[in-house]
C-alpha positions in Angstrom: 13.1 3.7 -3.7 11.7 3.0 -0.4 10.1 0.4 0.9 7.2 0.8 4.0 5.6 -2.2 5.5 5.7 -5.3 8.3 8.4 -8.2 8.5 7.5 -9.5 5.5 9.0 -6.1 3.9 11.7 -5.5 6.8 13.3 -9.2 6.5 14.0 -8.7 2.7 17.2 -6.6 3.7 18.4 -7.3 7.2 21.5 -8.1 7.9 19.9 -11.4 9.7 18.9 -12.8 7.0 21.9 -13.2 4.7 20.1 -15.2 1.9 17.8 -12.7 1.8 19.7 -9.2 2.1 21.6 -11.1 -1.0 18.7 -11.5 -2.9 17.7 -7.6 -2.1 21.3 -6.6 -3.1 21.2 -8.7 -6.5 17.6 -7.1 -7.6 18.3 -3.6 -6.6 21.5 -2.7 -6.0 21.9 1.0 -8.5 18.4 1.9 -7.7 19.1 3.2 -4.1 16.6 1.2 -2.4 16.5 1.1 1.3 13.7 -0.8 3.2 11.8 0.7 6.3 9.7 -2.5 6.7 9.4 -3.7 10.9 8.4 -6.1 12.4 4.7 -6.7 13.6 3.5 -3.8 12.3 -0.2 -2.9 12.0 -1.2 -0.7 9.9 -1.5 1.9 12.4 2.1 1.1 13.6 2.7 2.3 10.2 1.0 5.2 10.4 2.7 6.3 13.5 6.0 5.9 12.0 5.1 7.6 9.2 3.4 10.5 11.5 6.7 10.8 14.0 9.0 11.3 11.3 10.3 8.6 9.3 9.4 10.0 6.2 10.1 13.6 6.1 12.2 15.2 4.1 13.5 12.1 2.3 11.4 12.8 -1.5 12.2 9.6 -2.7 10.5 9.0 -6.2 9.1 5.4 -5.5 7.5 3.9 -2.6 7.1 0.3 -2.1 4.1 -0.6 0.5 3.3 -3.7 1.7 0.8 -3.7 4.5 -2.0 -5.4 6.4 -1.5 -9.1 6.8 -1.4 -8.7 10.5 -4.5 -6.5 10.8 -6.2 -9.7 9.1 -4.6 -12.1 11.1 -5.2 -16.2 11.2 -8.5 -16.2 12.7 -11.9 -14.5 11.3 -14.4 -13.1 13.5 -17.9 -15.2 14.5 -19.3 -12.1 12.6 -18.0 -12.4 9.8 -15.2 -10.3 8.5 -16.6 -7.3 6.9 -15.8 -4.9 9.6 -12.4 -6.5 9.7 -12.0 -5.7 5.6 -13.1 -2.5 6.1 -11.0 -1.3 8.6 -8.0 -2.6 7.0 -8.9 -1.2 3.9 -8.8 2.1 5.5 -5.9 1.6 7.4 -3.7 1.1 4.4 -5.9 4.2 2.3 -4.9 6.3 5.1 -1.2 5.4 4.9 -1.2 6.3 1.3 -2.7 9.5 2.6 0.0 10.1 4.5 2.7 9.2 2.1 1.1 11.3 -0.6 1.1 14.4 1.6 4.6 13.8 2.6 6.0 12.6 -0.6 3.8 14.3 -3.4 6.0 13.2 -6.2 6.5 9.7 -5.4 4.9 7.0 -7.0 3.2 5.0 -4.8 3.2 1.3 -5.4 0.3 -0.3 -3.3 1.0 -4.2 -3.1 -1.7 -6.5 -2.6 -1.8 -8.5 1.0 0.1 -12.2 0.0 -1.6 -15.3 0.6 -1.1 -16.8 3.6 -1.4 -20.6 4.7 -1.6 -20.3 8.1 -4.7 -20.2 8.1 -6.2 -20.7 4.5 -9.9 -19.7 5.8 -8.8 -16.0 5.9 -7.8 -15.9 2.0 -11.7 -14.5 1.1 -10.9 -11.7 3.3 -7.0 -11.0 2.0 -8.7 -11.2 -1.5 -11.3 -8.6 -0.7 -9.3 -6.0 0.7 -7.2 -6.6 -2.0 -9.8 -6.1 -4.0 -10.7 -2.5 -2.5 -7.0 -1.7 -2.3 -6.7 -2.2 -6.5 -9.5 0.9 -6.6 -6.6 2.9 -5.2 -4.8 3.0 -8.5 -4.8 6.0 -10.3 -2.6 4.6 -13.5 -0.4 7.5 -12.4 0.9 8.4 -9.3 -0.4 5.3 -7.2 -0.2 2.1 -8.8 -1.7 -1.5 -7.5 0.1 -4.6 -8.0 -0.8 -8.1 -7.0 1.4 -11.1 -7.5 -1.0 -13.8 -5.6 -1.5 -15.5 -8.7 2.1 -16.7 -8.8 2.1 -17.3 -5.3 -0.6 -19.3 -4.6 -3.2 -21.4 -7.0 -6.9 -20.1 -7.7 -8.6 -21.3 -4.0 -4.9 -19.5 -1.8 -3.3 -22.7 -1.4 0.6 -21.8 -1.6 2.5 -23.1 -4.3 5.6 -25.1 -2.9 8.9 -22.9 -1.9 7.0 -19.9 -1.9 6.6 -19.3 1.5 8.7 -20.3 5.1 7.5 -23.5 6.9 5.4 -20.9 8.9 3.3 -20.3 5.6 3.4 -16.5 6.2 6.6 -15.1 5.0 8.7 -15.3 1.6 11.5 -17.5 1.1 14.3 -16.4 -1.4 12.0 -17.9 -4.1 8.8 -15.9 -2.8 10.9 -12.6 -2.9 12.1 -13.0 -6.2 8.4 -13.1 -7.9 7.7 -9.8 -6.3 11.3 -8.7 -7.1 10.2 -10.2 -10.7 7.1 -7.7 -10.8 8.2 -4.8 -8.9 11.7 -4.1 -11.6 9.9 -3.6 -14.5 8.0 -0.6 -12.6 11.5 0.2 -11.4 12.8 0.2 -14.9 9.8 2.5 -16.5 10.3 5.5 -14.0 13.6 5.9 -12.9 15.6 3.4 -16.0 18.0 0.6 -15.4 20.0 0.3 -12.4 22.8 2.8 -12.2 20.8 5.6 -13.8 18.5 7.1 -10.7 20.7 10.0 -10.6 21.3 10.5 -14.3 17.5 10.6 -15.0 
């Protein structure tokens, strides 16, 4: 299993943050699941990555991606943020794009931007590139998955302990509700923990 995304995907299993790497290692330890998330990535960091390398010749059979939040940011344009949803939209098709062409077998597991509190004003726009980003499942080979609603109440406002005091990033609590949603997906195509290499 591999996991491509920003800091909210690279803190989940570094080393500097213990609570956290303990949480990954209690989840998905038999599953051989290694995280490629970095920090501060764009969606076109992503890309590049993803272009230069990191990907190739790996074949692993799930892919994890969580992407976007800081294309959208905590401000929205004077415009209006249609242009803003659109390009991130794209941003994260063409990183499936690139992931399908470089891992054809994989399923692709496309997670929907989290809320963020930061700036609640910018949840209309999180919620309609999610909304174009759930079009990208197939029921196959790329699936969508949104956990917001466990995150965060009906109008984005965080439910308390989800999220650091910085209202952006999981804390052990937040990780677990996507840990929560992502296993049984885990379970279905590889089986329980222990078995990837039986199966």
């Amino acid at each position: 299993i591999y996991f491509e995304g920003d800091s909210i995907t690279r803190r989940w299993a570094a080393t500097d943050y213990p609570e956290l790497l303990t949480n990954w290692n209690r989840n998905f330890s038999g599953w051989s699941a290694e995280d490629f998330g970095w920090g501060a990535d764009r969606t076109e960091n992503i890309l590049w990555r993803l272009n230069n390398g990191e990907l190739d010749g790996v074949n692993p059979k799930i892919i994890v991606l969580l992407a976007g939040t800081n294309n959208v940011g905590n401000t929205i344009p004077p415009e209006g943020d249609d242009a803003k949803v659109l390009d991130i939209t794209q941003g994260i098709e063409a990183i499936v794009r690139v992931i399908r062409n470089k891992a054809p077998d994989a399923t692709i597991i496309v997670t929907g931007i989290f809320p963020r509190n930061d700036t609640i004003a910018v949840m209309p726009t999180i919620e309609k590139i999610n909304s174009n980003l759930a079009k990208l499942a197939d029921g196959r080979s790329i699936r969508f998955l949104n956990i917001n609603p466990t995150l965060a109440d009906l109008h984005g406002k965080l439910f308390d302990g989800m999220m650091n005091p910085d209202k952006l990033h999981p804390t052990v609590k937040g990780y677990q509700v996507w840990a929560d949603a992502l296993k049984p997906i885990f379970t279905e195509l590889l089986g329980p923990p222990g078995m990837t290499n039986g199966r």
